[in-house]
C-alpha positions, 0 to 999 in steps of 0.5 A, a space after each residue: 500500500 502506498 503512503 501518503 506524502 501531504 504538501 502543505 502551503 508553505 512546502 509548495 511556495 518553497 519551490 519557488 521562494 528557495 528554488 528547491 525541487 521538493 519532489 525529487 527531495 521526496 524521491 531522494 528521502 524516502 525509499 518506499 512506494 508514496 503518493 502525493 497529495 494537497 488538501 483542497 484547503 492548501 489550494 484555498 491559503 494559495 488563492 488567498 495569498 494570490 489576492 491578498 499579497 505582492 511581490 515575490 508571496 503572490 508569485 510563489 503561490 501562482 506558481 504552485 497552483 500551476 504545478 499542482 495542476 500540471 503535476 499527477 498531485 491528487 487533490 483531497 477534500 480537507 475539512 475546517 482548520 487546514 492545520 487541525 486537518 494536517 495533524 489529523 492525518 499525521 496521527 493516521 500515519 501519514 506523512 505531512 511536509 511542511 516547514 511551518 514551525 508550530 505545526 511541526 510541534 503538533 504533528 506526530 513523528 515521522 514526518 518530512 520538514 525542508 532543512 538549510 532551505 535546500 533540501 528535504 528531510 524525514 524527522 524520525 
């Protein structure tokens, strides 16, 4: 069975804003069978952004729109909190990227945080 990798917003602007290909850190992280997945509620803090920042934010959050879009990234509905959503996961064994600090405090290990802004890591 494959696990589950969730991107959260954070994690998905960093493609841009740290110039870090975040998929084929995943590939190089994790050795075993993984599918990846956006809660629609990521999608919705990425509109949000695009409306409500400038600059360089609102040029991240375009560009991860459209690679979620193009690449295969399945798209789940998230239910409240996207957060709340995230640890729900976590603690179903599933395994959440995000470089957001007070979200890694909440989520249950393993899960996978960006380190040094190049590169991807499993926390254990």
């Amino acid at each position: 069975m494959r696990k589950r990798v969730i991107l959260d917003t954070n994690a998905l602007m960093a493609i841009d804003e740290f110039k870090l290909d975040i998929f084929s850190e995943i590939e190089r992280c994790i050795s075993f069978p993984y599918e990846l997945i956006v809660p629609d509620g990521v999608l919705d803090e990425l509109h949000k952004i695009i409306i409500e920042q400038k600059g360089k934010y609102k040029l991240s959050a375009k560009l991860a729109l459209s690679i979620v879009n193009t690449k295969r990234i399945k798209i789940v509905e998230s239910e409240g909190n996207v957060d709340d959503y995230l640890v729900a996961l976590s603690e179903k064994g599933q395994l959440v990227l995000t470089q957001d600090v007070e979200l890694k405090k909440r989520l249950k290990k393993p899960y996978l945080t960006i380190r040094q802004k190049k590169k991807v890591m499993l926390v254990e």
